[in-house]
N, C-alpha and C positions, 0 to 999 in steps of 0.2 A: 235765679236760683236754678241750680241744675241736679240731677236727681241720678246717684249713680246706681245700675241695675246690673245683676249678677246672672250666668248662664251656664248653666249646667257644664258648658265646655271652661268654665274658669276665667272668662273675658269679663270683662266690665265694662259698661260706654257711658256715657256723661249724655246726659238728655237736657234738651231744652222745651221748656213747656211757656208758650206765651197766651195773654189771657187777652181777649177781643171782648167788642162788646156783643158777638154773638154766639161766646165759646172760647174753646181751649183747644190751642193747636200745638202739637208736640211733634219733635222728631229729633232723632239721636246726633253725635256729632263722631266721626271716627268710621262710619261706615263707609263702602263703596257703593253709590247707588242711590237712590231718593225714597225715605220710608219714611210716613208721615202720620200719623196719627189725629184724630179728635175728639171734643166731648163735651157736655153742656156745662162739667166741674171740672174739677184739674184731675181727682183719682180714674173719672172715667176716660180722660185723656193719655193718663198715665197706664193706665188698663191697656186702651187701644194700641197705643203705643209698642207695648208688652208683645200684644199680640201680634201686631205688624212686623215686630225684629224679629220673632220666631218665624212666622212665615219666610221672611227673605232668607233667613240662615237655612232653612230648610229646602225652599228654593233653588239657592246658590252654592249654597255650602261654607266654609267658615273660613273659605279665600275673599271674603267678603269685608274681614276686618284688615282695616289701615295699620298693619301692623311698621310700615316701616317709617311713618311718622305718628307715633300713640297721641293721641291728648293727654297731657297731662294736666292740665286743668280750664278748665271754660270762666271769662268774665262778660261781665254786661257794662258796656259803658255805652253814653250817653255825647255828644258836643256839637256843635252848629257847626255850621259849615257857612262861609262868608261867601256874601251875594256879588 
């Protein structure tokens, strides 16, 4: 499941949030750069998360979004791979 989040500059980015058995690790898809986020639930992941994109935007500035390839939508699949 991906979680789309909105920024005051009008962008939106598709987040992926994956659950461990010692936490919740999130981070966005569509950025330039590696912003990561944590947390011991998915909201407080989703929180950190939050926090980490404002930072880099703030950081870098909003040459940071992949604007010339957007995502338009994020899947999760699953398949083996033959030995």
């Amino acid at each position: 499941m991906s979680v789309v989040v909105e920024f005051r500059i009008m962008n939106s980015l598709k987040i992926i949030i994956e659950k461990h058995s010692d936490g919740y690790v999130s981070y966005p898809i569509g950025l330039k750069g590696v912003v990561v986020g944590q947390g011991d639930t998915y909201d407080e992941a989703l929180t950190d998360i939050k926090s980490a994109i404002k930072f880099h935007i703030e950081t870098f500035g909003e040459e940071i979004f992949d604007t010339e390839s957007p995502i338009l939508e994020a899947f999760v699949a699953e398949t083996q791979l033959a030995a």
